[in-house]
Backbone as CSV, one residue per row, in Angstrom:
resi,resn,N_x,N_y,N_z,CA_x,CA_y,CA_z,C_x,C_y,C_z
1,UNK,7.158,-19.520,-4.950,6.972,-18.708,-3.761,7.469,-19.437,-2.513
2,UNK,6.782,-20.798,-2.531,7.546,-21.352,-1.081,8.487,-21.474,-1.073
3,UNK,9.693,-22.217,-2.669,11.031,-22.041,-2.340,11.820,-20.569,-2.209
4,UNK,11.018,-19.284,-2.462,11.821,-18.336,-1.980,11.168,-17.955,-0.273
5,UNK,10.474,-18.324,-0.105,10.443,-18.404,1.374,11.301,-19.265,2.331
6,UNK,11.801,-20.581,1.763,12.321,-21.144,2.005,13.822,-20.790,2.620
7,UNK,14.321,-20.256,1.504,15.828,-19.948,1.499,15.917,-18.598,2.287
8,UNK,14.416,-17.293,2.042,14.657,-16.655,3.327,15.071,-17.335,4.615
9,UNK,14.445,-17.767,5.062,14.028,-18.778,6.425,15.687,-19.053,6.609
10,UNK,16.456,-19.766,5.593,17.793,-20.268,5.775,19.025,-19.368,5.249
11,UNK,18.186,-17.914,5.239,19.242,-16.729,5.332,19.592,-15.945,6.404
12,UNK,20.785,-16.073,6.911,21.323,-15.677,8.355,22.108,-13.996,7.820
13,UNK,21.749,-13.070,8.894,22.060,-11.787,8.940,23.467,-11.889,9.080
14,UNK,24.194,-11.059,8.224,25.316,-11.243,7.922,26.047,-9.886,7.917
15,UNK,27.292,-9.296,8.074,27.429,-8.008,7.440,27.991,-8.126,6.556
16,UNK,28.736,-8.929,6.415,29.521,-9.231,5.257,28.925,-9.037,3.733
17,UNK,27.399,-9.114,3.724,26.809,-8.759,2.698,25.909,-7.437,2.880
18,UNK,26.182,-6.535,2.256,25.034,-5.337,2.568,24.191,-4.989,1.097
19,UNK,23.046,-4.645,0.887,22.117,-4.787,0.134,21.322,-3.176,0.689
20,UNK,21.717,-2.218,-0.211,20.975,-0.954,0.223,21.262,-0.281,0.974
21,UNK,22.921,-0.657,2.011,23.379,0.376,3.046,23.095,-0.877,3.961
22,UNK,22.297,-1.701,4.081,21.535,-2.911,5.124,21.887,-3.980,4.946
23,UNK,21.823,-4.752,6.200,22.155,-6.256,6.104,21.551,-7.259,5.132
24,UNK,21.924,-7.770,4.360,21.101,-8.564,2.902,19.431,-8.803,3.049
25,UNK,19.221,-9.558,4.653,18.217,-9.805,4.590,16.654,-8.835,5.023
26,UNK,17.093,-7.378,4.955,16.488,-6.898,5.128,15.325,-6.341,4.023
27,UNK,16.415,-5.907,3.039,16.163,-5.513,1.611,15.261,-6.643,0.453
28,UNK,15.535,-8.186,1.178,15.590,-9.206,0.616,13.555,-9.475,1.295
29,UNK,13.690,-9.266,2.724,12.538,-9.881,3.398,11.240,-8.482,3.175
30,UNK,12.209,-6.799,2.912,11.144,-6.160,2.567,10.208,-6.329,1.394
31,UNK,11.263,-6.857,0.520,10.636,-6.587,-1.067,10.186,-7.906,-1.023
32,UNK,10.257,-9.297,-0.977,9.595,-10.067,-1.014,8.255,-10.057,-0.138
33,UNK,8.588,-9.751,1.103,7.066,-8.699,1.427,5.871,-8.336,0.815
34,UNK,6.195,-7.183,0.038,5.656,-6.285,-0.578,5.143,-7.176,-1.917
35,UNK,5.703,-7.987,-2.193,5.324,-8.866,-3.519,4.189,-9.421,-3.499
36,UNK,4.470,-10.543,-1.766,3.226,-11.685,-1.264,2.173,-10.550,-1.484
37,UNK,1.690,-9.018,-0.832,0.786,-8.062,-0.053,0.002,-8.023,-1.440
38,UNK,0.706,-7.655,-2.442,0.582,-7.487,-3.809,0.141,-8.447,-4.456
39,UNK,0.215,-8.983,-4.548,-0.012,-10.322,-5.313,-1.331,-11.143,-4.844
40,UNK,-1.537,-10.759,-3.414,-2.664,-10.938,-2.653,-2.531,-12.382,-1.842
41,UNK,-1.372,-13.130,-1.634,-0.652,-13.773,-0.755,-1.439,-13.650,0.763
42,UNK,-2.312,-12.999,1.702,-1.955,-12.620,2.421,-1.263,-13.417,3.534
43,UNK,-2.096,-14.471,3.898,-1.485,-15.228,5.358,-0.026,-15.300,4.539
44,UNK,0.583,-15.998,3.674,1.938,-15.431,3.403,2.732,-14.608,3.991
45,UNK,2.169,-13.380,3.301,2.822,-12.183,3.655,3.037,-12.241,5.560
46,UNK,1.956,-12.218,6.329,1.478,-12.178,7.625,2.694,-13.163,8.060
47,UNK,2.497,-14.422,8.087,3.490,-15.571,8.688,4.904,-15.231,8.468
48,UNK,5.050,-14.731,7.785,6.617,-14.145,6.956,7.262,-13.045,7.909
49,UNK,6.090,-11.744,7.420,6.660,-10.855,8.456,6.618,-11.047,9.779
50,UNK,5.490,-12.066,10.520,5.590,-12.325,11.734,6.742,-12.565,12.555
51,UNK,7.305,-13.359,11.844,8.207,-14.581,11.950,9.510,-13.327,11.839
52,UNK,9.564,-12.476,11.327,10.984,-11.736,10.916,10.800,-10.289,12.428
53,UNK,9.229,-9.816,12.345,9.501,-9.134,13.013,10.055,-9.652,14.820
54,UNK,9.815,-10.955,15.039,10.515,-11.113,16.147,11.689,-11.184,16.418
55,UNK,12.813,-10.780,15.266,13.951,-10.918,14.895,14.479,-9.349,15.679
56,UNK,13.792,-8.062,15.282,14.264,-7.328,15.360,15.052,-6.716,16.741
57,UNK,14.611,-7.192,17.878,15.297,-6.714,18.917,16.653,-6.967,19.133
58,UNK,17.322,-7.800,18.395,18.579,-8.606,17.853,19.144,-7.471,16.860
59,UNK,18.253,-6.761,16.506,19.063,-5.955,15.637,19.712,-4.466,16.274
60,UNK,20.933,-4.543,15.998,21.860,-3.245,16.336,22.156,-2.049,15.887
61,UNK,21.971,-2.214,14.151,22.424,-1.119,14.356,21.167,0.077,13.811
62,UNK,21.288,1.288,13.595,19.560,2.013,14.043,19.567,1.994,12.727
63,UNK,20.015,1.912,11.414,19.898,2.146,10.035,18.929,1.076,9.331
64,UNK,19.533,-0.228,10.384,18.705,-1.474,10.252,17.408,-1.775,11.447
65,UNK,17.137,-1.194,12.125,15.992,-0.693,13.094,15.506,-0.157,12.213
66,UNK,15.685,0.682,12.009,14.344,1.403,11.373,13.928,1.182,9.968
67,UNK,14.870,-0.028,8.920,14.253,-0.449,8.306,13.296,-1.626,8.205
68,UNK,13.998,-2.203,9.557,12.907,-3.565,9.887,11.601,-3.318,10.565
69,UNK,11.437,-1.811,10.986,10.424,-1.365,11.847,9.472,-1.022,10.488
70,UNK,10.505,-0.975,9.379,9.388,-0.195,8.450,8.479,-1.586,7.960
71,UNK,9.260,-2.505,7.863,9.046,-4.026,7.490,7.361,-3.923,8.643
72,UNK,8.037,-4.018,9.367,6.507,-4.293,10.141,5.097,-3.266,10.097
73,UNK,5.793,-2.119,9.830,4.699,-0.877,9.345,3.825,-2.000,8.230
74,UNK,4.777,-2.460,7.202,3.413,-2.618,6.001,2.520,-3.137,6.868
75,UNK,3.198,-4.617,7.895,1.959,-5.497,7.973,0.867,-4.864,8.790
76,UNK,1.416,-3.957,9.801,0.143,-3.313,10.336,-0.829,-1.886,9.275
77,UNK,0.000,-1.790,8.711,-0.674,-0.773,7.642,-2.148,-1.985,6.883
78,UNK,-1.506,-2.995,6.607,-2.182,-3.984,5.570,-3.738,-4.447,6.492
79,UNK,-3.273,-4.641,8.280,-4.144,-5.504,9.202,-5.140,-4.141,9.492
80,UNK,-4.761,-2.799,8.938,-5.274,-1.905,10.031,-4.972,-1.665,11.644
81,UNK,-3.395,-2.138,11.795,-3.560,-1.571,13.442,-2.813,-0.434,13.563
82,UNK,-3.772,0.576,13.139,-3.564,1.679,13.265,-2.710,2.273,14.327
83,UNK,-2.932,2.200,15.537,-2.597,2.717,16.491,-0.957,1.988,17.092
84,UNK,-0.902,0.770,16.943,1.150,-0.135,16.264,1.397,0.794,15.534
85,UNK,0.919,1.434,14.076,1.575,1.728,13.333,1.664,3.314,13.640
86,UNK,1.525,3.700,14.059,1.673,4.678,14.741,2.788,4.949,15.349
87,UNK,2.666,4.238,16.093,3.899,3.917,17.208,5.148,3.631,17.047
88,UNK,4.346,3.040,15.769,6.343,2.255,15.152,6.751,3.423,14.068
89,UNK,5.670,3.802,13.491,6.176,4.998,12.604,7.430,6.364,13.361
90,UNK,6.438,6.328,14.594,7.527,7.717,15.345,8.816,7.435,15.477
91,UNK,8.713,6.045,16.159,9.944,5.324,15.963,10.895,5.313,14.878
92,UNK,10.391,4.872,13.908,11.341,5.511,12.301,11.878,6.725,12.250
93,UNK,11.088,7.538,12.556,11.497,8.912,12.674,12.360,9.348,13.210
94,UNK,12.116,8.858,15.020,13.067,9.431,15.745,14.289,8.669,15.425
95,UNK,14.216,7.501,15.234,15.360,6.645,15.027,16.408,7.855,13.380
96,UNK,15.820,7.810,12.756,16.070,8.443,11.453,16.577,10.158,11.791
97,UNK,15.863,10.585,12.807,16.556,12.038,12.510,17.904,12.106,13.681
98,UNK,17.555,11.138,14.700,18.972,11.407,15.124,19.976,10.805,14.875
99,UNK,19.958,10.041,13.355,21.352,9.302,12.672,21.520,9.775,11.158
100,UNK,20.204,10.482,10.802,20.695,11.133,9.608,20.308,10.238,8.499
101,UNK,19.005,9.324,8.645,18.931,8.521,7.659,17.385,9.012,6.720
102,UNK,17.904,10.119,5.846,16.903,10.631,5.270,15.625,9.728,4.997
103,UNK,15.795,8.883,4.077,14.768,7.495,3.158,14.548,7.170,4.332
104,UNK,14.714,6.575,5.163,14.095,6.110,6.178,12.835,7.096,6.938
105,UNK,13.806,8.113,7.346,12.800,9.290,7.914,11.569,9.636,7.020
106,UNK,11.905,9.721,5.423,10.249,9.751,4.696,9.668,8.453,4.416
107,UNK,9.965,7.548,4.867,9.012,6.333,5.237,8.441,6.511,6.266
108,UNK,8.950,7.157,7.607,8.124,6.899,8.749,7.070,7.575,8.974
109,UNK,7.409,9.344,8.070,6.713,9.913,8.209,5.253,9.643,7.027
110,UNK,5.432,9.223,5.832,4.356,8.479,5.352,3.544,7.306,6.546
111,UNK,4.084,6.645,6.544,3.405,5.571,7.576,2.497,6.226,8.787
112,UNK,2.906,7.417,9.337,2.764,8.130,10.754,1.623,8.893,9.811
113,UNK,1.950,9.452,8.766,0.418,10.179,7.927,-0.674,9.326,7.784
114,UNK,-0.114,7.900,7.233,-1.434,7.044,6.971,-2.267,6.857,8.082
115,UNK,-1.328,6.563,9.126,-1.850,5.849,10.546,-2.990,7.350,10.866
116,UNK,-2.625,8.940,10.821,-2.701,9.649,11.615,-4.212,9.629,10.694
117,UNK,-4.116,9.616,9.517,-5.723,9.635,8.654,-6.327,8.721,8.902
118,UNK,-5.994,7.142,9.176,-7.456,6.685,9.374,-8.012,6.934,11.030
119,UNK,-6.899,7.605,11.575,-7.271,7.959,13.100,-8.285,9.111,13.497
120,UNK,-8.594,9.745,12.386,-9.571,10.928,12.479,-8.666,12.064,11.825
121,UNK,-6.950,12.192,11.819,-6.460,13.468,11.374,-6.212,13.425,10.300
122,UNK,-7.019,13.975,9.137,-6.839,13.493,8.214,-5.739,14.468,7.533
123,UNK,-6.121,15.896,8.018,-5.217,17.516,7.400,-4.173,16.540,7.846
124,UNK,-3.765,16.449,9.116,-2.174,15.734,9.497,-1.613,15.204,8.931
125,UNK,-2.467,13.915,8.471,-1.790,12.572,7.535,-1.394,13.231,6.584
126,UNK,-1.839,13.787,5.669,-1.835,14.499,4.701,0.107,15.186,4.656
127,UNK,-0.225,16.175,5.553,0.652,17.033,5.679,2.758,16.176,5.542
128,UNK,2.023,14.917,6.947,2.890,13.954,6.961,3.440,13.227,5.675
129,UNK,2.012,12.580,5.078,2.614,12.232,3.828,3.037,13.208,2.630
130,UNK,3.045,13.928,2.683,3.394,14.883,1.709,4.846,15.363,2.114
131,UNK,5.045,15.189,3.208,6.334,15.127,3.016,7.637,14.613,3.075
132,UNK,6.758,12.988,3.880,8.077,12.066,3.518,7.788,11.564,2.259
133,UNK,6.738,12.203,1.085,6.486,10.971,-0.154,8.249,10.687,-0.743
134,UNK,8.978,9.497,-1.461,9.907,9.573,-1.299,9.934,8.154,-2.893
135,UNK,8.607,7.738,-2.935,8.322,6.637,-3.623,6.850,6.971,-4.707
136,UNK,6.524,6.631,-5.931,5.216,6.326,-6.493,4.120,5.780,-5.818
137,UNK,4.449,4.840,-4.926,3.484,4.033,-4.036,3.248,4.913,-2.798
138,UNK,4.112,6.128,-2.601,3.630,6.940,-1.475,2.776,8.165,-2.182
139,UNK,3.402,8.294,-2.870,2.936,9.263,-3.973,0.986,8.799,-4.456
140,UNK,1.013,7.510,-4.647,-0.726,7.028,-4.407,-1.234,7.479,-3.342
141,UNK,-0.467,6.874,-1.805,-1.046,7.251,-0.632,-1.258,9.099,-0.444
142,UNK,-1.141,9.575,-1.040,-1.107,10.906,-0.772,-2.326,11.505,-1.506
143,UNK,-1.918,10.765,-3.000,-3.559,11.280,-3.282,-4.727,10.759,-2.796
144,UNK,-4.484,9.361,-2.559,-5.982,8.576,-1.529,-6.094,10.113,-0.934
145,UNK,-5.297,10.087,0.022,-5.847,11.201,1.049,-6.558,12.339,0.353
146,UNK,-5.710,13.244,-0.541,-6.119,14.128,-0.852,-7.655,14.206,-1.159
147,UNK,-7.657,13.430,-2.179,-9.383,12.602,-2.927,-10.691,12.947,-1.642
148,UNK,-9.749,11.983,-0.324,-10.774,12.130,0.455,-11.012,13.119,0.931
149,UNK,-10.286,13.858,1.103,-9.937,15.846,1.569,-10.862,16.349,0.559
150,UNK,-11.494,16.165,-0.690,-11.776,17.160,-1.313,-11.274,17.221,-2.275
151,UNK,-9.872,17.884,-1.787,-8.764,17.967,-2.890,-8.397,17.582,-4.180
152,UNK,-9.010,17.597,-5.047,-9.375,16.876,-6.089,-8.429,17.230,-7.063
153,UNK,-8.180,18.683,-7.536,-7.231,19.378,-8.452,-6.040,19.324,-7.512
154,UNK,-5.374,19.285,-6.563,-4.266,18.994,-5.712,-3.672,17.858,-6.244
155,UNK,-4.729,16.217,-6.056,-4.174,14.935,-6.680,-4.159,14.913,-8.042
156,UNK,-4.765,15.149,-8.857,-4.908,14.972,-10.283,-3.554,15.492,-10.480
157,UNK,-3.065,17.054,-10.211,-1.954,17.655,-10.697,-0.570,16.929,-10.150
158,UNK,-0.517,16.357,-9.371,0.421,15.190,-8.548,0.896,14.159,-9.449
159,UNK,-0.145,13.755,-9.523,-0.383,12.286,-10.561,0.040,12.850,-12.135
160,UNK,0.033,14.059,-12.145,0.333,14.258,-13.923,2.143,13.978,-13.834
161,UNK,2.556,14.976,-12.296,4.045,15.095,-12.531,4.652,13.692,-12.654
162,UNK,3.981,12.816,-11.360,4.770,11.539,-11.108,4.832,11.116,-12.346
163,UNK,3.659,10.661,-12.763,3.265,9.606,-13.821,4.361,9.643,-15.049
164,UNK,4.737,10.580,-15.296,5.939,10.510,-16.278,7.078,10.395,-15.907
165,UNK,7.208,10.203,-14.638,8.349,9.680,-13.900,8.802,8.012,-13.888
166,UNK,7.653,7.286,-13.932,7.142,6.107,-13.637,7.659,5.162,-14.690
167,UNK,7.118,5.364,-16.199,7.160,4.654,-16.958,8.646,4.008,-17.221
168,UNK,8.298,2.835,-17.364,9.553,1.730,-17.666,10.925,2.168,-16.633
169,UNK,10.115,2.174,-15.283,11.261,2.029,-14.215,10.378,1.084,-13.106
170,UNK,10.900,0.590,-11.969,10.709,-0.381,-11.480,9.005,-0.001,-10.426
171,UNK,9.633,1.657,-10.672,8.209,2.192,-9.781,6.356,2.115,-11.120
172,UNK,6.339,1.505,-11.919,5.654,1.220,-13.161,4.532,0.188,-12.606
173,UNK,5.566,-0.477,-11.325,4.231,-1.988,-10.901,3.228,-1.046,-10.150
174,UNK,3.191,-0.109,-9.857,2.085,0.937,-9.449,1.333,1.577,-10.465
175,UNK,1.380,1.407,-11.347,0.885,2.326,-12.460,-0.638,1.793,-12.179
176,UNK,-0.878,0.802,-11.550,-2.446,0.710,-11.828,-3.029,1.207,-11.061
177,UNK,-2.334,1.396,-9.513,-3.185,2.222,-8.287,-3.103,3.565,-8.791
178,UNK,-2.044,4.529,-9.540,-2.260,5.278,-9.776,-3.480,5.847,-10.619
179,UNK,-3.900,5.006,-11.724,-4.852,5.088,-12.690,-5.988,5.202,-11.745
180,UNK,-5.709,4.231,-11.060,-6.928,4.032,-10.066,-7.400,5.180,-9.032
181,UNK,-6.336,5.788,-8.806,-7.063,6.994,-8.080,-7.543,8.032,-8.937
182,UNK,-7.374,8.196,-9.990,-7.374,8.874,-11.400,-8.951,8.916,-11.788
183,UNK,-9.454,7.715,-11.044,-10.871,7.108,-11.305,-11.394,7.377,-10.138
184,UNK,-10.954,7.668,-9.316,-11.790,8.192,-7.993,-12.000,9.850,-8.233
185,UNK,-11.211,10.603,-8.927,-10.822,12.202,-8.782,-11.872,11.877,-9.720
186,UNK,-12.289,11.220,-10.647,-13.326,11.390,-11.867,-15.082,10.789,-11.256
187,UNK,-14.845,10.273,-10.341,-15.953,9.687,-9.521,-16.279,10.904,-8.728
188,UNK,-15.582,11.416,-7.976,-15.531,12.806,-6.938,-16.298,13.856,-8.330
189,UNK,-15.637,13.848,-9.305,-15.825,14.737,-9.700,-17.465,15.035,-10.883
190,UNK,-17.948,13.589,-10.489,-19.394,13.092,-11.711,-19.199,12.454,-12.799
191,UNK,-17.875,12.583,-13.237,-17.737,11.971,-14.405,-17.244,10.355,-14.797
192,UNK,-18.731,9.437,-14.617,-18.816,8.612,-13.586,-18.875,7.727,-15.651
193,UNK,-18.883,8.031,-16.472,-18.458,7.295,-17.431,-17.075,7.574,-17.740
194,UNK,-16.126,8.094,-17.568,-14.840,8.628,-17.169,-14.373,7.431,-15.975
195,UNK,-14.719,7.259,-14.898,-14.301,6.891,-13.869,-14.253,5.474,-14.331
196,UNK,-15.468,4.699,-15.022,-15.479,3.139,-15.079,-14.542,2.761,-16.258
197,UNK,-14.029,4.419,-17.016,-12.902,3.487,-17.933,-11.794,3.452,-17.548
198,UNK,-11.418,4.613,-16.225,-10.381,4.342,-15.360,-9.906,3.137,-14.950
199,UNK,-11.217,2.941,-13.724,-10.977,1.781,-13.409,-10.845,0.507,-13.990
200,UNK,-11.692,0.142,-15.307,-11.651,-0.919,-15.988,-9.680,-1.160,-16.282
201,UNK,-9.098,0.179,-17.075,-7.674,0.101,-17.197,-6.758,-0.316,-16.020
202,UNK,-7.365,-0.087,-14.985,-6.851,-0.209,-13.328,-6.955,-1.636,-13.152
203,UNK,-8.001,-2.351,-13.676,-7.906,-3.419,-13.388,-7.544,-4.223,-14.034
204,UNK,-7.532,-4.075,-15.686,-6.492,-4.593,-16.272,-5.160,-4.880,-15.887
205,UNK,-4.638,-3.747,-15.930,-3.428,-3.444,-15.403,-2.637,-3.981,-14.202
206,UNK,-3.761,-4.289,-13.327,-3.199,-5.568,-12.346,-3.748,-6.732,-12.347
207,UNK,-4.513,-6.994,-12.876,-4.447,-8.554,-13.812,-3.342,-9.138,-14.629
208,UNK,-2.452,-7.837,-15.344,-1.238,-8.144,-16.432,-0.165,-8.587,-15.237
209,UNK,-0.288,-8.104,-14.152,0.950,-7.511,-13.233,0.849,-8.868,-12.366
210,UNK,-0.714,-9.857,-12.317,-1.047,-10.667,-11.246,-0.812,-9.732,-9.625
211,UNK,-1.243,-8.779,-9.684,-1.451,-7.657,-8.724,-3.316,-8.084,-7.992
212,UNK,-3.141,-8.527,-6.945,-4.647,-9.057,-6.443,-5.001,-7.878,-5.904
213,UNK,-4.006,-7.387,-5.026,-4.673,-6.803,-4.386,-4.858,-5.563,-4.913
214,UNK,-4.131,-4.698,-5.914,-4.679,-3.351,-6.723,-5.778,-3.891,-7.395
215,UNK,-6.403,-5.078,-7.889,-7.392,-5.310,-8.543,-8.455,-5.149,-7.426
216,UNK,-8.467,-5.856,-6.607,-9.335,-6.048,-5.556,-9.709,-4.123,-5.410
217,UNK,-8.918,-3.313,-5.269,-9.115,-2.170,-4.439,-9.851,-1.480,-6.394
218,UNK,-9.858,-1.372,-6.952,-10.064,-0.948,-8.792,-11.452,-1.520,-8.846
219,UNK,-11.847,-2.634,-8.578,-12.800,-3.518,-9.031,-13.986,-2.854,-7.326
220,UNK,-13.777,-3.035,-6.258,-14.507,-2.046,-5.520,-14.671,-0.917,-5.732
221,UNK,-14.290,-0.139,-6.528,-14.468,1.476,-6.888,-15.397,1.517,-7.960
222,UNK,-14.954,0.744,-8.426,-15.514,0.416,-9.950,-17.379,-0.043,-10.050
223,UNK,-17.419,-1.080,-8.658,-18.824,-1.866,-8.634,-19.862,-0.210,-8.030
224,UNK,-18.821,0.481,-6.989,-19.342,1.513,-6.024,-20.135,2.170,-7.344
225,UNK,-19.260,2.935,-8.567,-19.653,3.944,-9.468,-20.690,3.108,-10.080
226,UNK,-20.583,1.512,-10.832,-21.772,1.311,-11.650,-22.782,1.351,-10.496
227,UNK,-23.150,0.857,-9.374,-24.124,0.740,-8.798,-24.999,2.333,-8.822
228,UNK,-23.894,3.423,-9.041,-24.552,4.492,-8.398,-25.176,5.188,-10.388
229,UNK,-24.869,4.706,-11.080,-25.219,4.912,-12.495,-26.383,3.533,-12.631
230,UNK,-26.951,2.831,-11.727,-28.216,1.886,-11.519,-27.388,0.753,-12.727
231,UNK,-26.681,0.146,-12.323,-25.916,-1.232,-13.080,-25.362,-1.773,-12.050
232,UNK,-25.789,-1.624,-10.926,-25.255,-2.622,-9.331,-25.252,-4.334,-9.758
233,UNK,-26.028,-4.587,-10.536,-25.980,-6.180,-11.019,-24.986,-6.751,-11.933
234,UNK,-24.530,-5.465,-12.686,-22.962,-5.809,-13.261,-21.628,-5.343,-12.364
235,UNK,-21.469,-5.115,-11.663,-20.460,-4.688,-10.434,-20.540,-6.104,-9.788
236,UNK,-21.875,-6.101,-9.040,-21.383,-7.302,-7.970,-20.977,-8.349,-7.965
237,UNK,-21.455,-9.224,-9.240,-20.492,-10.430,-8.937,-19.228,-10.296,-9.467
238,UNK,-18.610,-9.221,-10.139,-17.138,-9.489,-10.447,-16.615,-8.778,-9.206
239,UNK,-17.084,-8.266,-8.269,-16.810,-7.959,-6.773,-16.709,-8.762,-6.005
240,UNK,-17.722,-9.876,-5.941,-17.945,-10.776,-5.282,-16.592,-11.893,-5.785
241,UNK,-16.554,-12.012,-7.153,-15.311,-12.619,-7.461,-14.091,-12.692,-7.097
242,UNK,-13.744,-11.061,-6.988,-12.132,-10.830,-6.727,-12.382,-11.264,-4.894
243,UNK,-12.895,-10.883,-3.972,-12.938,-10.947,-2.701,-12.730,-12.299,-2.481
244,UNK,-13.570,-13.440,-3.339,-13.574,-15.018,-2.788,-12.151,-14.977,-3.726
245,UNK,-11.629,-14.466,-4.239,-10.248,-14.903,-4.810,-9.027,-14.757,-3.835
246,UNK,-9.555,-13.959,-2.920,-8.464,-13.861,-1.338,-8.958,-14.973,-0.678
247,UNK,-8.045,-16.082,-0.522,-7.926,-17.335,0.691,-7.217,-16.786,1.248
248,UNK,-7.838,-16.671,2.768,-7.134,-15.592,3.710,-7.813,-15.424,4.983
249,UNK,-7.098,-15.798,6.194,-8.153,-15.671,7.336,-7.851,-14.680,8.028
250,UNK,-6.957,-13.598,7.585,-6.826,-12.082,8.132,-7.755,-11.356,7.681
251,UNK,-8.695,-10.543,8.636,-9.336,-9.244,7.246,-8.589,-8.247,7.748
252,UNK,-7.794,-7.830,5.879,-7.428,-6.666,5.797,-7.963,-5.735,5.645
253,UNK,-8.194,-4.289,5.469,-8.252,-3.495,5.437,-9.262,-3.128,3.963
254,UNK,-8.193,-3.906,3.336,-9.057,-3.851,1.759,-10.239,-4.560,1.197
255,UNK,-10.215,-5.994,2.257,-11.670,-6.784,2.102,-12.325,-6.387,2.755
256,UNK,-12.330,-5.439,4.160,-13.011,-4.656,4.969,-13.973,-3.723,4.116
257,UNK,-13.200,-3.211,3.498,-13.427,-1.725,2.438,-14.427,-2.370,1.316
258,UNK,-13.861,-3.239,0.615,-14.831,-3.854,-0.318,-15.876,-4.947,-0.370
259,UNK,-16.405,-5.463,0.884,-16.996,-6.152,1.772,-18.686,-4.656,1.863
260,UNK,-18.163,-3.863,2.521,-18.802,-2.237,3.052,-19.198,-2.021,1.396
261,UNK,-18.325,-1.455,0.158,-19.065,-1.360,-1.057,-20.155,-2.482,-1.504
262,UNK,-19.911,-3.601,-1.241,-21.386,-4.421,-1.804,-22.502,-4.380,-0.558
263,UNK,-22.205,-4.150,0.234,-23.729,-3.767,1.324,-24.386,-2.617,1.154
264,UNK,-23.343,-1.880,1.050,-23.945,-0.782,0.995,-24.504,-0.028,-0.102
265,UNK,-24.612,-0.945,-1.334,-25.233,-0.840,-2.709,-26.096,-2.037,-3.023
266,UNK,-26.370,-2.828,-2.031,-27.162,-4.049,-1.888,-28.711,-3.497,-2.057
């Protein structure tokens, strides 16, 4: 990990190389990104994108704006600053519809849905993400929402189409958040011995992957349902486990979230 941080660090923006329509290191600093977030890296991830997003005002041309803006979406998506990501999302957008850069434009508008749901709009987010979904991993974010909407037969039927989309292609390292919401629609729905074999597969599944942070978010769902079936003493310490397994002096969003499940079943 540090030597591919490394050689980021001593990769200079180039055009001469393009990677996705984009300058090499864009494609290069998103997805290694997304790996650290995943993997549960965080100050990683954080110092990384920090360090890149001060890069961007240097950048010219809007194809590469608005993918480095998306770069910075995760990290505020990840910190919760809702109201940045917001901001930078419209930005994608507008940047995207007046150059014609479709993929871009349904990133911003996912991002601008997430931001707009934890802001109170949740119909909005919704609406938003549903229609830049463009990815499997947006395709999760959509059912989160839905789940929380109610919407229960909306996500389930979502998750049937993707899911056979998924297998043995690169969008597959999601297969466990998907399961995982799979276990919330079965939690929503009572069928709360249903839900803990969800999640148990959910958390497998990013244990195989070394996925921290889909475990982390599987293993809080998971402690929420046994506690509420009176087995709160087998939930918490493998809750308590995955959380001290983040060395990390950011709170994200997700230790926020699963921090709130053991109190509130305490």
């Amino acid at each position: 990990m540090r030597k591919a941080r490394d050689l980021i660090d001593r990769t200079d923006a180039s055009r001469r190389i393009l990677l996705g329509g984009g300058d090499q290191l864009l494609p290069i600093q998103d997805i290694f990104q997304r790996s650290l977030i995943a993997m549960g890296f965080i100050d990683e991830a954080v110092e990384t994108t920090e360090r890149f997003v001060q890069t961007i005002d240097r950048i010219e041309k809007p194809f590469e704006i608005a993918w480095a803006l998306g770069v910075k979406c995760n990290l505020c998506t990840l910190l919760g600053q809702n109201d940045v990501l917001l901001q930078d999302a419209a930005k994608i957008i507008e940047i995207s519809e007046r150059h014609g850069c479709t993929a871009r434009r349904g990133n911003g508008l996912s991002w601008r849905g997430l931001a707009r749901s934890r802001l109170g709009e949740l119909d909005a987010g919704i609406a938003d993400v549903r229609e830049g979904m463009v990815t499997q991993e947006r395709i999760c974010w959509l059912c989160d929402l839905l789940v929380q909407a109610g919407r229960l037969d909306e996500a389930s039927h979502l998750l049937d189409e993707a899911d056979a989309l998924v297998i043995d292609t690169d969008d597959a390292c999601v297969l466990a958040e998907s399961i995982r919401v799979r276990g919330q629609i079965a939690a929503c729905g009572n069928d709360l011995t249903g839900a803990v074999r969800l999640f148990e597969k959910a958390i497998a599944i990013s244990q195989r992957q070394e996925a921290r942070l889909f475990e982390l978010r599987a293993t809080a769902q998971l402690a929420s349902v046994l506690a509420r079936q009176g087995r709160a003493q087998v939930g918490e310490p493998r809750l308590h486990a995955i959380i001290d397994a983040f060395d990390t002096k950011h709170e994200i969003v997700d230790l926020v979230a699963a921090r709130k499940v053991f109190h509130t079943h305490r």
